[in-house]
Jmol script that loads the backbone (N, CA, C; Angstrom):
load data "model"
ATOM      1  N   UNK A   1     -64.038 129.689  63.146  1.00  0.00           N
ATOM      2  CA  UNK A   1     -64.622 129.007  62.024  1.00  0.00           C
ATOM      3  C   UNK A   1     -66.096 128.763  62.302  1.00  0.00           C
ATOM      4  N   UNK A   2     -66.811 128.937  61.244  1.00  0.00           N
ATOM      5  CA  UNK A   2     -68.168 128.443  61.622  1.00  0.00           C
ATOM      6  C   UNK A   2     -68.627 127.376  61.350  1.00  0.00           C
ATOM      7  N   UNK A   3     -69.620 126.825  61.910  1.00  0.00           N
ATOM      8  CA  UNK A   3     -69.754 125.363  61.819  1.00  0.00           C
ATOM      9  C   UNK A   3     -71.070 124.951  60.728  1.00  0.00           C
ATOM     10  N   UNK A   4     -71.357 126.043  59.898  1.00  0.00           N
ATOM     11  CA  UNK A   4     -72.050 126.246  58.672  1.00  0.00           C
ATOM     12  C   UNK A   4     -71.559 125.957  57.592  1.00  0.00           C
ATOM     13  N   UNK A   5     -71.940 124.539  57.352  1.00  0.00           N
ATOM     14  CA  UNK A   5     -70.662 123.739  55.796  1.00  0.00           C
ATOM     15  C   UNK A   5     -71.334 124.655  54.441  1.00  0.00           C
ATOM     16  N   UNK A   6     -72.443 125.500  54.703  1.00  0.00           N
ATOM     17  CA  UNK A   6     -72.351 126.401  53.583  1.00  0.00           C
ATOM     18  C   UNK A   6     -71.596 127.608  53.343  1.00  0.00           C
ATOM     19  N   UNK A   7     -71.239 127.979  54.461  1.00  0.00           N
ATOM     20  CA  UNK A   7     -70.274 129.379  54.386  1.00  0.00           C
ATOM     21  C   UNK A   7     -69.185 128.941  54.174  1.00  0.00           C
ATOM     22  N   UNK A   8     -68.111 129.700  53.191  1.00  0.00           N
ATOM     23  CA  UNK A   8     -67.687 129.406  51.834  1.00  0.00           C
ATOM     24  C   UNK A   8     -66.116 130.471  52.007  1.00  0.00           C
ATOM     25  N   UNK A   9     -66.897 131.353  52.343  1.00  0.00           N
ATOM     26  CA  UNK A   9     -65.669 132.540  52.228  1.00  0.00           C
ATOM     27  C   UNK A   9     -64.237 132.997  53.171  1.00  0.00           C
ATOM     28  N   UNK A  10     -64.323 133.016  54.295  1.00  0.00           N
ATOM     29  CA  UNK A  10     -63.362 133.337  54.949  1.00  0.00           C
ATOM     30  C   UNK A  10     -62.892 131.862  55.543  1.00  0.00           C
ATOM     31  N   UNK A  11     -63.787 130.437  55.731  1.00  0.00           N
ATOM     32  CA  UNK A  11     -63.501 129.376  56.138  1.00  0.00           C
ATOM     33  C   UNK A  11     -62.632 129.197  54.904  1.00  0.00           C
ATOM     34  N   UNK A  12     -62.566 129.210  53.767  1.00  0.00           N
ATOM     35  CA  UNK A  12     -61.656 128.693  52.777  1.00  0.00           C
ATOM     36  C   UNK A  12     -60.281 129.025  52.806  1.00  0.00           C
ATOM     37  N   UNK A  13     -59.860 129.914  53.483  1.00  0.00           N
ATOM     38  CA  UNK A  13     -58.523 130.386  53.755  1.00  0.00           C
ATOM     39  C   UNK A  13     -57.908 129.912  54.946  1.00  0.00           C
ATOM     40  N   UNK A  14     -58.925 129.107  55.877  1.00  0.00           N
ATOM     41  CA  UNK A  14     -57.923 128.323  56.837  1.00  0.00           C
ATOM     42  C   UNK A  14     -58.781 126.957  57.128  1.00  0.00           C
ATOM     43  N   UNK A  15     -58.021 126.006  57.623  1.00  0.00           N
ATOM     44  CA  UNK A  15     -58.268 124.816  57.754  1.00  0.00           C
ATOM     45  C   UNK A  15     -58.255 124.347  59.299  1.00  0.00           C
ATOM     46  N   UNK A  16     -59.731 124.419  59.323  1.00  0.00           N
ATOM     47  CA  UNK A  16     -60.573 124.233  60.969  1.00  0.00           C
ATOM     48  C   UNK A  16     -60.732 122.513  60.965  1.00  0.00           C
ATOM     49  N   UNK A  17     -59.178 122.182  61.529  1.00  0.00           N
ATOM     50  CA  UNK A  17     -59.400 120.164  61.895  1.00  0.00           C
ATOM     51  C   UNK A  17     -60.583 119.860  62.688  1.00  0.00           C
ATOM     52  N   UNK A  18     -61.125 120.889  63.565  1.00  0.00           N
ATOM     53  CA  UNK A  18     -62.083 120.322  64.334  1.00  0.00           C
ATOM     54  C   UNK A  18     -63.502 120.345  63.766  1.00  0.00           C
ATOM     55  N   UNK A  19     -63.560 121.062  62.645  1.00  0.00           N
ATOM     56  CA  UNK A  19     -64.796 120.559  62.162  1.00  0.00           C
ATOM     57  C   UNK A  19     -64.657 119.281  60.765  1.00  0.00           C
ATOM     58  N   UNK A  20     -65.634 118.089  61.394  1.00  0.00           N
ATOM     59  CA  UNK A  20     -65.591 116.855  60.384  1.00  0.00           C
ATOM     60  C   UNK A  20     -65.730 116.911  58.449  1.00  0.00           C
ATOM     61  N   UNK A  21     -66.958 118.346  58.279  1.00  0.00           N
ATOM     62  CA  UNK A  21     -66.976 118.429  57.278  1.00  0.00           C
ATOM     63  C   UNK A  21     -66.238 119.256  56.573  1.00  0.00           C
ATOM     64  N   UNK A  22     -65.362 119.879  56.834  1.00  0.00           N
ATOM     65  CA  UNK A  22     -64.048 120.645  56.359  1.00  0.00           C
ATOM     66  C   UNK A  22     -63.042 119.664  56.481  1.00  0.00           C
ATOM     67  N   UNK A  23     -62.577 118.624  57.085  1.00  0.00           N
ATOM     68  CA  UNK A  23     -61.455 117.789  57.066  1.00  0.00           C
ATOM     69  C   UNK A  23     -62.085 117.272  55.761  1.00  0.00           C
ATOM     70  N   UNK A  24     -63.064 116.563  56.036  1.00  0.00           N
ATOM     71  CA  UNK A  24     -63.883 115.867  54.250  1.00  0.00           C
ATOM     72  C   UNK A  24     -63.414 116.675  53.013  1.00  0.00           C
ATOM     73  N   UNK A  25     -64.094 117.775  53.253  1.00  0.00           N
ATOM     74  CA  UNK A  25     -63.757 118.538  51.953  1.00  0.00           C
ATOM     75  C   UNK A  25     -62.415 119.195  51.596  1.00  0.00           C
ATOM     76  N   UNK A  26     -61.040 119.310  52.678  1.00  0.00           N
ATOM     77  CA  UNK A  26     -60.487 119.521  52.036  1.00  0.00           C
ATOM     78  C   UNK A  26     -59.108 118.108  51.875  1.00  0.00           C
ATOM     79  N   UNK A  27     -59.477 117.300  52.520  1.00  0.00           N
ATOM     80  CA  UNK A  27     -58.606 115.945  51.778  1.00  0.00           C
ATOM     81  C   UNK A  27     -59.257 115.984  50.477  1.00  0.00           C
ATOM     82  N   UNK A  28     -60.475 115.869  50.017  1.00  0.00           N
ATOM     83  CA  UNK A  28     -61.304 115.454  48.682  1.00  0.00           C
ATOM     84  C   UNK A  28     -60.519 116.940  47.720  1.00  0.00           C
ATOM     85  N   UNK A  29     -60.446 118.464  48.282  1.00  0.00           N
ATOM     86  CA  UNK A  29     -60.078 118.637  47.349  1.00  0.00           C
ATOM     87  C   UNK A  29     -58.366 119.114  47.108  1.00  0.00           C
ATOM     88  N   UNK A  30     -57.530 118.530  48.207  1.00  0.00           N
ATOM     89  CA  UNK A  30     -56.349 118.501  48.236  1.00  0.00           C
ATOM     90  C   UNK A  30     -55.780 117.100  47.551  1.00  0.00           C
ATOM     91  N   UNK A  31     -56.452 116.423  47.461  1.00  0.00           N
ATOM     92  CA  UNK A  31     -55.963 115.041  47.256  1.00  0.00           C
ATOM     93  C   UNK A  31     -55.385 114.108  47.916  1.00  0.00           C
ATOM     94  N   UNK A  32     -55.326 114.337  49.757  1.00  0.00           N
ATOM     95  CA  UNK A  32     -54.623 113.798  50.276  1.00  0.00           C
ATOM     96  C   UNK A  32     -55.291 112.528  51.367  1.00  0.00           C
ATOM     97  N   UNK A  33     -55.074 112.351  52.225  1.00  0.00           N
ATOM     98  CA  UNK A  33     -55.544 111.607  53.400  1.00  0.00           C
ATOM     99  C   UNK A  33     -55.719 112.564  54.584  1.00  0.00           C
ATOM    100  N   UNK A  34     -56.621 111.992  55.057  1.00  0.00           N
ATOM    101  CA  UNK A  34     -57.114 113.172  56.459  1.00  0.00           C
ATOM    102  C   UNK A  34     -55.397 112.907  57.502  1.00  0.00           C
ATOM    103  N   UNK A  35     -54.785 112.123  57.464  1.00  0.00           N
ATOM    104  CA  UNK A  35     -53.399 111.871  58.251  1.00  0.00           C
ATOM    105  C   UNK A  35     -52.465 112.742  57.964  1.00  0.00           C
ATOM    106  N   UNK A  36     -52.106 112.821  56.154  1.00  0.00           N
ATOM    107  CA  UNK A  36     -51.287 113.682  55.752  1.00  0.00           C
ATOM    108  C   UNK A  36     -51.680 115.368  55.719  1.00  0.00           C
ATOM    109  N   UNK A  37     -53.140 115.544  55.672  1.00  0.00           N
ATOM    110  CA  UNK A  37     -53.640 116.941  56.221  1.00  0.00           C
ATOM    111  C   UNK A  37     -53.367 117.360  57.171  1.00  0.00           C
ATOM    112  N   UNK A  38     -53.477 116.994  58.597  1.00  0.00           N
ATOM    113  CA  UNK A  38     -53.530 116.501  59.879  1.00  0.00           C
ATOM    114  C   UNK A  38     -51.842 116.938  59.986  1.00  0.00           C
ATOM    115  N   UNK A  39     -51.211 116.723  59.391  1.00  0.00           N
ATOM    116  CA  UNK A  39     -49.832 116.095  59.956  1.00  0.00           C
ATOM    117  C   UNK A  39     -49.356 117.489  58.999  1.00  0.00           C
ATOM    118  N   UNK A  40     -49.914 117.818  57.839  1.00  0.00           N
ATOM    119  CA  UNK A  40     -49.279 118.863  57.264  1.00  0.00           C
ATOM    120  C   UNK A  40     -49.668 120.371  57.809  1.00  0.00           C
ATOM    121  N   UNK A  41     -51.068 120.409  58.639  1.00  0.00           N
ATOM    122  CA  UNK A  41     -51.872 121.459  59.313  1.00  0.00           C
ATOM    123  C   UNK A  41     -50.386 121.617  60.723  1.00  0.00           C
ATOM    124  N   UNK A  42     -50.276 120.372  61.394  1.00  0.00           N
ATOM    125  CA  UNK A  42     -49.143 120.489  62.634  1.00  0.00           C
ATOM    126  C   UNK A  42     -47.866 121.148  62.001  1.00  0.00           C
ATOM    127  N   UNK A  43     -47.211 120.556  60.975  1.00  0.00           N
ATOM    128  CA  UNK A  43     -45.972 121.067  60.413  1.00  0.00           C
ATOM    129  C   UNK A  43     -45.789 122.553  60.336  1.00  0.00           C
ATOM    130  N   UNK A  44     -47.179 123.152  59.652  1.00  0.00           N
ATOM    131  CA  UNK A  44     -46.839 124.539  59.207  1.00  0.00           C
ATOM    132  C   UNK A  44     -47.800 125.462  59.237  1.00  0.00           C
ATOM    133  N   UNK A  45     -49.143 125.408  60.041  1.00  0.00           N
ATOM    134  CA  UNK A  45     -50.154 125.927  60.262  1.00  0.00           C
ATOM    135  C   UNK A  45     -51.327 125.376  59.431  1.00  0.00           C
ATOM    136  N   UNK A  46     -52.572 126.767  59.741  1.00  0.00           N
ATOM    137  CA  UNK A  46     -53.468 125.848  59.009  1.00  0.00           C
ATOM    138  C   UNK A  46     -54.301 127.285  58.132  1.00  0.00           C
ATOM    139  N   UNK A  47     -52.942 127.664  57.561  1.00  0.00           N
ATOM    140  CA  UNK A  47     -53.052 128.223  56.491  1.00  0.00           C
ATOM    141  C   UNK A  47     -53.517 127.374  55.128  1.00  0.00           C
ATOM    142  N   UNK A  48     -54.616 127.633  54.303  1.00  0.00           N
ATOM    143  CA  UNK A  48     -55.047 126.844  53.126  1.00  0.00           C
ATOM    144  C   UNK A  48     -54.197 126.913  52.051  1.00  0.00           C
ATOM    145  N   UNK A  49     -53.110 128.018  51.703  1.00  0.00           N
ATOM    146  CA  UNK A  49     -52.852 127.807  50.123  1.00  0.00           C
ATOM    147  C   UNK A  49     -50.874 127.518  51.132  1.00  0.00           C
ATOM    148  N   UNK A  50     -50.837 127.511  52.418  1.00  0.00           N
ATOM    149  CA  UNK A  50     -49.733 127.033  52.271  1.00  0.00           C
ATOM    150  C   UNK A  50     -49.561 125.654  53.121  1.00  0.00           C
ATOM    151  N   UNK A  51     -50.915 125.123  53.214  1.00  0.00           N
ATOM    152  CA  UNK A  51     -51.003 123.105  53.573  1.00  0.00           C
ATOM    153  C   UNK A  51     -51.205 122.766  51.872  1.00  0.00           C
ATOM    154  N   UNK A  52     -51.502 123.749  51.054  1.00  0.00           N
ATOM    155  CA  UNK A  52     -51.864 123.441  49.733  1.00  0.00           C
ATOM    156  C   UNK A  52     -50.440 123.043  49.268  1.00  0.00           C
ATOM    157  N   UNK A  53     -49.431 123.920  48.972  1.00  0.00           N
ATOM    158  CA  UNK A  53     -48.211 123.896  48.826  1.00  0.00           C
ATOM    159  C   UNK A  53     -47.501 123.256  49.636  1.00  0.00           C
ATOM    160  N   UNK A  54     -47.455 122.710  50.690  1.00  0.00           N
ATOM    161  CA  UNK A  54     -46.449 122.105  51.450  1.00  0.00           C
ATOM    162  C   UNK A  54     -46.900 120.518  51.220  1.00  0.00           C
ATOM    163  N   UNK A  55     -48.442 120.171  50.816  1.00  0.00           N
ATOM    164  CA  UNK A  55     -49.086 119.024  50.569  1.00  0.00           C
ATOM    165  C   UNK A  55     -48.251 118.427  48.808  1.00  0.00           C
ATOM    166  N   UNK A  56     -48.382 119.830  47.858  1.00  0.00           N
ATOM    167  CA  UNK A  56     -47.738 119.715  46.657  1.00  0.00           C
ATOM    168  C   UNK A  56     -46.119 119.098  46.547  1.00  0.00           C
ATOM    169  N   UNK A  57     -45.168 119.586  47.614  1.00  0.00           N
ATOM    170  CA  UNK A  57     -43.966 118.709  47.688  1.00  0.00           C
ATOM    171  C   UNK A  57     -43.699 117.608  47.961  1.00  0.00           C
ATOM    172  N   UNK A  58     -44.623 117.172  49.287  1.00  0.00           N
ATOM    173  CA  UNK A  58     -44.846 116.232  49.845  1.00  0.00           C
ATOM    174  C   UNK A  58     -44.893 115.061  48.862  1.00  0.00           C
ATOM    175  N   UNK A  59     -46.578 115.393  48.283  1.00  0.00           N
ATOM    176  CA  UNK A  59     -46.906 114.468  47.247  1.00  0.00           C
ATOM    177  C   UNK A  59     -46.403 114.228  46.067  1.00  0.00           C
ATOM    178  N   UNK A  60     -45.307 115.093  45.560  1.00  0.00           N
ATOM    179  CA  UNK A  60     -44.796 114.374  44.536  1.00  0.00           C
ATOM    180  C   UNK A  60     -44.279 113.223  44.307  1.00  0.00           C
TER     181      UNK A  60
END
end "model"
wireframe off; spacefill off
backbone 0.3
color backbone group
């Protein structure tokens, strides 16, 4: 992952916990808490459209 919060493209398909401004942006646009990200990234990787979906059951 790069640590360039402007590059956009291949960072969007996985979810790098160790960088601060990617945890920001994707609780803000998952809707969740950096805990339930965190905890949903451990469960099932840190695949983006499937912490997306596994965040979607969760949160109902």
């Amino acid at each position: 992952m790069a640590d360039d919060p402007k590059k956009t493209t291949l960072d969007r398909k996985l979810i790098a916990l160790h960088e601060p401004h990617e945890v920001r942006s994707w609780t803000e646009s998952l809707g969740c808490t950096e805990t339930q990200l965190r905890d949903a990234v451990k469960a099932i990787g840190n695949s983006a459209e499937e912490v997306r979906q596994y965040l979607a059951e969760k949160l109902k």
